[in-house]
N, C-alpha and C positions, 0 to 999 in steps of 0.2 A: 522651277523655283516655287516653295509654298506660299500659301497665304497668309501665312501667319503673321502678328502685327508685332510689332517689331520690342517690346518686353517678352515676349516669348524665343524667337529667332535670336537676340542676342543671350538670349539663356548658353546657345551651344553655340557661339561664336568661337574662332579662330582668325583674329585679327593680323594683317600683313599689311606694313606699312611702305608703302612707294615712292621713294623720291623719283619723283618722272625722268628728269633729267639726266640720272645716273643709272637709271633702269637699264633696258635695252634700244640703242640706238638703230633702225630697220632701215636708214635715207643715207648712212654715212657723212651726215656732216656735223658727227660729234659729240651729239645733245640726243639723249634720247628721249622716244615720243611716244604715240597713241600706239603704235603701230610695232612696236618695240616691246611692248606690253602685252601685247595679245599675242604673241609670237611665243611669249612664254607662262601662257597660263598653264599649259600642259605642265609645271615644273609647279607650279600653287595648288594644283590639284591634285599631283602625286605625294605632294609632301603633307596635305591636308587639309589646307588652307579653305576658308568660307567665306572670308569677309574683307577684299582690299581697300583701305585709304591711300586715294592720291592725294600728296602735298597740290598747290594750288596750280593752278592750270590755267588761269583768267588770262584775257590778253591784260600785259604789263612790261611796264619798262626794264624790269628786274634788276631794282637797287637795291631790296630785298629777298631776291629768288622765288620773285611771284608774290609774295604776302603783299605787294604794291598793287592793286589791283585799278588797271586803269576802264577794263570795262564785264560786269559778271556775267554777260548773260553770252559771251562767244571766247572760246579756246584760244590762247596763244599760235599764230602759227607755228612756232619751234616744234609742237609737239602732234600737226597735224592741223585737220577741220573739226568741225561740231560733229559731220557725221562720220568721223575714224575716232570719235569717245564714243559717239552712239552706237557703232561698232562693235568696239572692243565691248560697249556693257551688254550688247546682245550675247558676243562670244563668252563672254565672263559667266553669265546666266546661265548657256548651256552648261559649261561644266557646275552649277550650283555654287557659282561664286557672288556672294554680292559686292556690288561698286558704291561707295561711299569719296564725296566730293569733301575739298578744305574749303570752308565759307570762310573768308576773313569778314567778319560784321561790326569792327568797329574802327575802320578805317579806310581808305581807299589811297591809290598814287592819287600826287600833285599834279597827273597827268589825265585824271580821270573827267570826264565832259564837266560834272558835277561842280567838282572844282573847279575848274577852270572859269566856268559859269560866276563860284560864289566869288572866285577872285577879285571879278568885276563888277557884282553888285553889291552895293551897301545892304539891302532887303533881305536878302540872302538868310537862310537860317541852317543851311544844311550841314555846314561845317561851324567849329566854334571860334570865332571871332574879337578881339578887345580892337577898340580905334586908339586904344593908349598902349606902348609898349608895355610888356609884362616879363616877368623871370618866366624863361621855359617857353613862350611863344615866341613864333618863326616868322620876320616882316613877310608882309603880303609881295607874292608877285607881279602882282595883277595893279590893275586902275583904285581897287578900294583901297583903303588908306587901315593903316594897322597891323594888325599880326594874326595867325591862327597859330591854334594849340596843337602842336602833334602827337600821333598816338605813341608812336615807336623812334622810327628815323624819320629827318628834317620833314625826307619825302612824302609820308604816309601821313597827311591830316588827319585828325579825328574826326569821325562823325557825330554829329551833336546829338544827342538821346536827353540831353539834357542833363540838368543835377540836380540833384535831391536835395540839397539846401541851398534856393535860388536869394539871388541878397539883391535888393530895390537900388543899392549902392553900386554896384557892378554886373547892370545890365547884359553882360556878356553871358553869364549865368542863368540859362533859361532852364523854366521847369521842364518839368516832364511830357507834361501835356500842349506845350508850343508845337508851332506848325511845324518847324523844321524837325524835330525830333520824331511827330505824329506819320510826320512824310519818310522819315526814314524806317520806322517800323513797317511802315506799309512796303517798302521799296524791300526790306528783308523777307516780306510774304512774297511776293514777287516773286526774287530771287529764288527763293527755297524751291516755290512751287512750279517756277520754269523746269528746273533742274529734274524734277522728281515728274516730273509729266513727261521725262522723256527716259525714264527707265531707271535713273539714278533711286540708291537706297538710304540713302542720309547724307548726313554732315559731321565731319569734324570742328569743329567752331574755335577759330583761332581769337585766344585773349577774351573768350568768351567771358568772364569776369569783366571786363574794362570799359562797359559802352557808356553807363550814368557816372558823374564824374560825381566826386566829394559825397559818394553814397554809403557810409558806416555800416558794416556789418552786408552790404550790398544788398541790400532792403529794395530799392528801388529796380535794380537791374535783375532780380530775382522776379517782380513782378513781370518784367518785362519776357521774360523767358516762361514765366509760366504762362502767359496770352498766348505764344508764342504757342507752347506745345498744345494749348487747346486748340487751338486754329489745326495745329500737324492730326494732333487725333481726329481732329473731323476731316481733313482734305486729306490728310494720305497717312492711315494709321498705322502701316506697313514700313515706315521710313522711322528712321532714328536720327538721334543728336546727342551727338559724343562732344563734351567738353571739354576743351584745353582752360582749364580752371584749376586744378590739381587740389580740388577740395572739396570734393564728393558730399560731405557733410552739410553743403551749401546748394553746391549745384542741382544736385540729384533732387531732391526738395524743390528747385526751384523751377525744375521743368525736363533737365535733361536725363536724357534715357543709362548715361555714363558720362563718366571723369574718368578724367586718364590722372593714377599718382605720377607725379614729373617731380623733379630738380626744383621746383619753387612751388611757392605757392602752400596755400593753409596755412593753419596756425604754428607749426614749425619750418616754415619756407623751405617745405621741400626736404627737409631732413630726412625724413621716412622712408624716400625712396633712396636717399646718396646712403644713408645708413645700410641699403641692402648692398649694391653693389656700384657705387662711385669709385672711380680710380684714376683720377685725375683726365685731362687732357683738355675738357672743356673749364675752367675753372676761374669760378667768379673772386674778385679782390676777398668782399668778406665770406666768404666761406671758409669752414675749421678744413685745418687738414684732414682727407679722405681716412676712416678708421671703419670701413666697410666690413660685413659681416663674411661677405664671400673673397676673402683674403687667403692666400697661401701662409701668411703669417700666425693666422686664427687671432686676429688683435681685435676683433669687432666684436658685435653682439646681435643677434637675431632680436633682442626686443623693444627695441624702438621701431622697427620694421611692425612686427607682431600685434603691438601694441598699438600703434599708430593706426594701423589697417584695422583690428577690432572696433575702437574708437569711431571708425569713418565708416564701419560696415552697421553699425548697432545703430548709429543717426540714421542711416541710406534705407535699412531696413525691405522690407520686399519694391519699395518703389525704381530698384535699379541698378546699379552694376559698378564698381570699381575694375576699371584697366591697369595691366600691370605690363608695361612697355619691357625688352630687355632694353632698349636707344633708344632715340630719335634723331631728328635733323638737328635739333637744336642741343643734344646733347652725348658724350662720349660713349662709345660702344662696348658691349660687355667685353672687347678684346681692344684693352687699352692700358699701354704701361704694360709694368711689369708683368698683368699675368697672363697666362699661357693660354695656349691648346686644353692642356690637362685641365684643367679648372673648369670649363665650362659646360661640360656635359652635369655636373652638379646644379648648375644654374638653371639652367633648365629643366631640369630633373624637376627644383621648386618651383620655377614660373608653370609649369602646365599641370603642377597637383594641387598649389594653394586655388583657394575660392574667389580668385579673382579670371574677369576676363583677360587671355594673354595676351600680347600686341606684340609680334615680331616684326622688327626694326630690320627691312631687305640685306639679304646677307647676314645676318647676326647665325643665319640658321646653318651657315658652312663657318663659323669663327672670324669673319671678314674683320679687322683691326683698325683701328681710328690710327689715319697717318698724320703725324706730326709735320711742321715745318711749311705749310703749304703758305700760299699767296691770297691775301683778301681775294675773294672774291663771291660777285653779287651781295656785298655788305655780310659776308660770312663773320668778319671778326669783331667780335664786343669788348673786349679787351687786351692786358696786356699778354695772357694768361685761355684765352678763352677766342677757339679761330673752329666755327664749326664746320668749316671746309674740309676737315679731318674725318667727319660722320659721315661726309658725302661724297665720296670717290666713288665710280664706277663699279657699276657688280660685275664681280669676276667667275666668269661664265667656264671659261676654258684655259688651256694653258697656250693656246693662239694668240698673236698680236693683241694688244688691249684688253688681254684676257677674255676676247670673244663680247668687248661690251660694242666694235664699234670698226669697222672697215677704212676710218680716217685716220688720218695722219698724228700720231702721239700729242705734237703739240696743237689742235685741234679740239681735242678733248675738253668736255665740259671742265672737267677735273682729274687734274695725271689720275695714273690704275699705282695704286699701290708696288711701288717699285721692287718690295722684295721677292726674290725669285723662288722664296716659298708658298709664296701668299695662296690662299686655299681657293680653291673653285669648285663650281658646279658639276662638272665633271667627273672630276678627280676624285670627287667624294659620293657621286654615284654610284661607280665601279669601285666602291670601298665599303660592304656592308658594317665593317666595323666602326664608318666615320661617323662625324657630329652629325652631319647630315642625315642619314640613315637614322640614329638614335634621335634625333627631333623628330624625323616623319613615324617611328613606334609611340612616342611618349603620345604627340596627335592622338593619333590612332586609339592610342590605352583611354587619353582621356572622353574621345568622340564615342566609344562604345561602352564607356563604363562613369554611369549619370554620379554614382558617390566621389567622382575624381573632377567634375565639373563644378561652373562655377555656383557660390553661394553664399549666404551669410554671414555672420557670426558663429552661429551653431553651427555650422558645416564643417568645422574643423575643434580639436582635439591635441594643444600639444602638450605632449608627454616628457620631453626634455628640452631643456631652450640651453642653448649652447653650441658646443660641438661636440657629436653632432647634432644637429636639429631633428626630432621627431617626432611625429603627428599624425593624427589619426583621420581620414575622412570619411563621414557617413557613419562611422562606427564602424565599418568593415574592412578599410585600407590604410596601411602600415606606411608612412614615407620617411626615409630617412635621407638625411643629405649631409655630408661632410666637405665643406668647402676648403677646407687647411692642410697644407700638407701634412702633419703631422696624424699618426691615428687616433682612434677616439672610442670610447665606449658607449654603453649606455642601459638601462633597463629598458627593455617594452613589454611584445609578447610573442609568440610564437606565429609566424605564417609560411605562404609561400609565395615564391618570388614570382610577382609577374613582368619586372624591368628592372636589373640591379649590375652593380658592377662595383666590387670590392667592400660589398656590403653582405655579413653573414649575421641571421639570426637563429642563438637555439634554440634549444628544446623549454630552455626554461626561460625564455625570450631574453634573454642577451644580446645585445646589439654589440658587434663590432664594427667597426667603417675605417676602411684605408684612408689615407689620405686622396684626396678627392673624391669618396666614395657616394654613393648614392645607390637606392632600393626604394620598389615600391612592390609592398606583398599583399595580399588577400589573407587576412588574419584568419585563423583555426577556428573563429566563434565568434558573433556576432557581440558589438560592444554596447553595453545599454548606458 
């Protein structure tokens, strides 16, 4: 592993996202663990991979699926001991992969010592507290008289960081600089730096926007992050802090090294990225119906995507990085609904040549499908409409029992394997140089050895037609085009040759043509000034 500090190492990131649980199960009782993970780093190293985030791993009740965290500094047993992560981060190392932890930092379970503690003391500052019932807080279970505020679910109190407009009138309200808020800042150095003293390479930071309450324009909680990263550049300037903020414009600025674009968040909550490729499954009450750009229909528009990400890349500027997830845990996977197999090798095709860092979502990289219908579970459903138990089924390894996630008994499973009998595996798409699989571990590859197809800027990209299909130029030397609609498509460019294409031809006098689902990425004839 280099030493390089970690604005530079995430320059050539390839990010792979792990839900532990549904990873690889090694003990057969279900749930997969530390050990389940390490077993299959050989399959993250062949395919390309640099950089894994594990969802949260704390010991917890799991009313949340971990986000409840009842204590930071020791692993869940479900998933192992402290020393089978420290393990898996030694093994992960060898092969050149970095480990990256989920901090939750503005909340913890009801079950955590902390709480439990403030439950029972009036004095208490560490959670935030009214001794008069209020809209939105949850009565005390404890000996103290009153209610606290929670962050997320009933379970998950907030931790008090304070609030940026504290009022003399509702003492519940403390600044910034009270103990209880002072003592929590110190308690996330702590954290951070237990974590990173034992090999670990950053954080993902869950709700990373939410710690100062009533803070306009997040003025306050921005400060907070940026102490934050000065403390990280002097104790361990090797380590990063990726945002779950989904507003790069803000975060990045504020101390963190990346934001990831997600489903909410920023100044169009999230439009930016449902504009690229939403398709129902997770699907909030007020949300417009999905009119995504990577549609078989071709109903959408690349430039709210395009646009959006310009916007957040020209604020971010060299201080940092925008992530471009295909999923996550909390949200529907590029193979959901209606569309296919066929469609996604275009989707990718854009997620590993635009100027962002990529974040592949486990299994997105064989077409793995967000399954409908399932059962709450660990607080998976937010609505009527919206059950992310669907994102989080089992990776399907093989075409063995459980699809090779797991030697237990079906109904044991953390969460059923996706029942249909086509459902794509690790395998199957090995022994198939023609699969999704195989053309995700090339586009890798194109992008890790060729710096103009890496992440960048504003000025790192170049488009030449916005529409369908989409095409763009990077570095001035690489042609991308990508047609996500079944229908074909034309287009003007210029003349190259193909270093990764499939149903895309360009001529002599750069004429773009693109099948339906097509997609090309060439090495243009002449350098573009």
């Amino acid at each position: 592993m280099d030493n390089r500090p970690a604005t530079d190492w995430l320059a050539d990131a390839v990010l792979y996202q792990i839900y532990p649980q549904s990873f690889a199960d090694s003990n057969g009782d279900g749930i997969g663990d530390f050990a389940g993970v390490e077993q299959h780093l050989d399959h993250l190293a062949w395919l390309g991979v640099n950089t894994v985030w594990l969802n949260p791993c704390f010991v917890s009740p799991f009313r949340d699926a971990g986000y409840d965290v009842a204590d930071y500094l020791h692993v869940a047993p479900r998933y192992g001991t402290d020393d089978d992560l420290a393990k898996l981060v030694d093994s992960a190392g060898r092969y050149g992969i970095r480990v990256l932890l989920d901090l939750v930092a503005g909340h913890t379970s009801d079950r955590h010592p902390w709480f439990q503690h403030s439950a029972d003391d009036p004095d208490d500052q560490r959670y935030i507290w009214s001794r008069e019932v209020r809209p939105g807080f949850v009565p005390s279970p404890g000996r103290r008289k009153g209610c606290y505020l929670p962050n997320f679910f009933d379970s998950q109190p907030a931790l008090n960081f304070g609030y940026a407009r504290p009022r003399p009138d509702e003492p519940w309200r403390l600044p910034v600089d009270a103990d209880g808020p002072r003592a929590n800042r110190q308690a996330l150095r702590e954290i951070m730096d237990h974590w990173l003293s034992l090999g670990l390479s950053g954080f993902r930071v869950d709700m990373a926007a939410s710690l100062v309450k009533d803070d306009p324009g997040h003025t306050e909680t921005g400060k907070l992050w940026t102490q934050l990263r000065r403390w990280l550049d002097t104790a361990h300037p090797k380590a990063a802090l990726l945002a779950e903020w989904g507003d790069p414009a803000t975060s990045v600025p504020a101390g963190f090294h990346a934001d990831f674009l997600l489903h909410f968040g920023g100044p169009a909550d999230g439009g930016i990225l449902r504009s690229l490729w939403y398709n129902g499954g997770t699907e909030r009450e007020d949300w417009e119906p999905p009119l995504a750009y990577f549609s078989a229909e071709g109903t959408g528009s690349p430039d709210t995507f395009t646009e959006g990400w310009r916007t957040a890349a020209e604020a971010v500027g060299d201080a940092g990085f925008l992530a471009l997830p295909t999923a996550n845990h909390d949200f529907s996977r590029l193979a959901t609904g209606p569309r296919t197999a066929a469609e996604l090798p275009a989707a990718f095709a854009f997620q590993l040549t635009w100027p962002t860092l990529p974040a592949i979502y486990y299994g997105d990289e064989i077409g793995m499908r967000y399954v409908d219908g399932l059962p709450d579970h660990e607080g998976s459903v937010l609505g009527p409409r919206y059950n992310r138990a669907g994102s989080r089924t089992p990776m399907q390894w093989n075409g063995g029992p459980n699809a090779g996630f797991s030697t237990a008994a079906a109904d044991r499973l953390y969460l059923p394997v996706d029942p249909d009998p086509g459902r794509p595996t690790v395998a199957a798409q090995r022994a198939d140089e023609g699969s999704l699989l195989h053309l995700v571990r090339r586009l890798i590859a194109l992008r890790r050895s060729t710096p103009g197809l890496g992440s960048g800027g504003a000025g790192s990209v170049e488009v030449l037609h916005s529409g369908y299909p989409l095409v763009y130029v990077r570095g001035g030397r690489y042609l991308v085009v990508v047609n996500p609609r079944r229908e074909p498509a034309t287009a003007q460019a210029y003349a190259g040759t193909p270093l990764e294409a499939s149903g895309v031809t360009l001529g002599a006098d750069g004429t773009v043509a693109a099948d339906g689902f097509g997609y090309g990425i060439f090495a243009l004839e002449s350098l573009l000034t």
